[in-house]
C-alpha positions as CSV (number, residue, x, y, z in Angstrom):
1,X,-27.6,-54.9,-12.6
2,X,-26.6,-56.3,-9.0
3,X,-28.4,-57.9,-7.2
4,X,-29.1,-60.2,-3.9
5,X,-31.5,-63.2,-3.6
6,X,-32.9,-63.6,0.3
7,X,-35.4,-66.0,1.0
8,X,-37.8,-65.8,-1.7
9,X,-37.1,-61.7,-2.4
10,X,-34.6,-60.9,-5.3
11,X,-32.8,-57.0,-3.9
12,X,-31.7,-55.1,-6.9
13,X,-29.1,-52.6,-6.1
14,X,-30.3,-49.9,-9.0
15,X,-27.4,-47.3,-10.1
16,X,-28.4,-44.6,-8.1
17,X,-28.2,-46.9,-5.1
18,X,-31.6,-47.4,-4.2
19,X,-32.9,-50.7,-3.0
20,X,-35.9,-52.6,-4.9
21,X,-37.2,-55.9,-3.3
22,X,-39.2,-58.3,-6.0
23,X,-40.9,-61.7,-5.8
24,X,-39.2,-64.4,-7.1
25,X,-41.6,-66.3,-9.3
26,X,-38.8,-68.8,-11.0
27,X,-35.1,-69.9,-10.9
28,X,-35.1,-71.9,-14.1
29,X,-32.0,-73.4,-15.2
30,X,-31.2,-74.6,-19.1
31,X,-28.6,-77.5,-19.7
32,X,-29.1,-76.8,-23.5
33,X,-26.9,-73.1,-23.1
34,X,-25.9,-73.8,-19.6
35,X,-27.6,-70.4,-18.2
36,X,-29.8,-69.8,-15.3
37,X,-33.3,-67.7,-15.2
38,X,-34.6,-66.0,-12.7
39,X,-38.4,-64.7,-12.9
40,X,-39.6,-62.0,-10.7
41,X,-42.4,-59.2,-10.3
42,X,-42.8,-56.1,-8.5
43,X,-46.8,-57.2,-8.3
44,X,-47.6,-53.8,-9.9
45,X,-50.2,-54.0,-12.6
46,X,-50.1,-53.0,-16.6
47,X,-52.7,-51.1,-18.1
48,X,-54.6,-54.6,-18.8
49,X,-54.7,-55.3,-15.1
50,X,-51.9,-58.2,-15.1
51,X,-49.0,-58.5,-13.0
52,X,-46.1,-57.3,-14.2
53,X,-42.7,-60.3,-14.1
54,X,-39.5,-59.8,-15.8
55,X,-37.0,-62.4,-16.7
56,X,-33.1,-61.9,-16.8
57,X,-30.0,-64.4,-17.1
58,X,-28.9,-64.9,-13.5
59,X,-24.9,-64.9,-13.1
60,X,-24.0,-65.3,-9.7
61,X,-21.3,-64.2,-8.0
62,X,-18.9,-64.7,-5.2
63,X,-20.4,-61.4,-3.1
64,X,-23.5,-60.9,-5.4
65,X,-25.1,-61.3,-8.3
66,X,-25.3,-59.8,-12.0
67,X,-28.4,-60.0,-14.2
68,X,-28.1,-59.5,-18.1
69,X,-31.0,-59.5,-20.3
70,X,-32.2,-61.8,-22.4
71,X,-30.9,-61.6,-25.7
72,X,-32.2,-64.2,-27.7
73,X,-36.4,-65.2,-28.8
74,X,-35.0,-68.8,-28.7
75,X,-34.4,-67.5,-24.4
76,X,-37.8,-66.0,-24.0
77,X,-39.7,-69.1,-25.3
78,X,-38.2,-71.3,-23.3
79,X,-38.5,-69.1,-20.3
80,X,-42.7,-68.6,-21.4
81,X,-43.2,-72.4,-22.0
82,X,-42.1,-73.4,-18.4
83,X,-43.5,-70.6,-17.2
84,X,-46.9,-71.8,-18.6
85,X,-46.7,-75.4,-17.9
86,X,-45.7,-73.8,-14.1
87,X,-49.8,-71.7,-14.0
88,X,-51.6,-75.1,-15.6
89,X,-50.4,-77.1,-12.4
90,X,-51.1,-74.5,-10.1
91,X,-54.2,-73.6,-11.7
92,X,-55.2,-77.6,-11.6
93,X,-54.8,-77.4,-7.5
């Protein structure tokens, strides 16, 4: 997918050309695989009543940027472990 960061709003150019603006939650880099994370959410909720966030490798660009999904469960704990220390300190102001 391509995509443009502004601000705080990640614009993700879908295929048929539409527009979607998100909230970006995260920009989480890893030395370990030398990749960088960005978290965002659409603030639409799931059938439990939480908000929805999705997580993709950010590769940016010279004009834009590309986000490729997250391919490994070694990824998506690291991503959900930062993510979690990230709501105990807001959730301790």
């Amino acid at each position: 997918m391509k995509s443009d960061i502004k601000d705080n709003l990640l614009i993700v150019k879908e295929d048929n050309g539409n527009e979607k603006e998100y909230e970006i939650i995260a920009k989480i880099s890893s030395e370990e695989n030398k990749k960088e994370y960005i978290v965002f959410t659409d603030n639409e909720l799931d059938e439990d009543g939480c908000v929805m966030t999705y997580a993709y490798v950010l590769n940016k660009g010279i004009k834009d940027n590309s986000l490729y999904p997250i391919e490994t469960d070694e990824e998506y704990e690291f991503i959900e472990k930062l993510l979690a220390n990230l709501d105990s300190k807001i959730n301790e102001e």
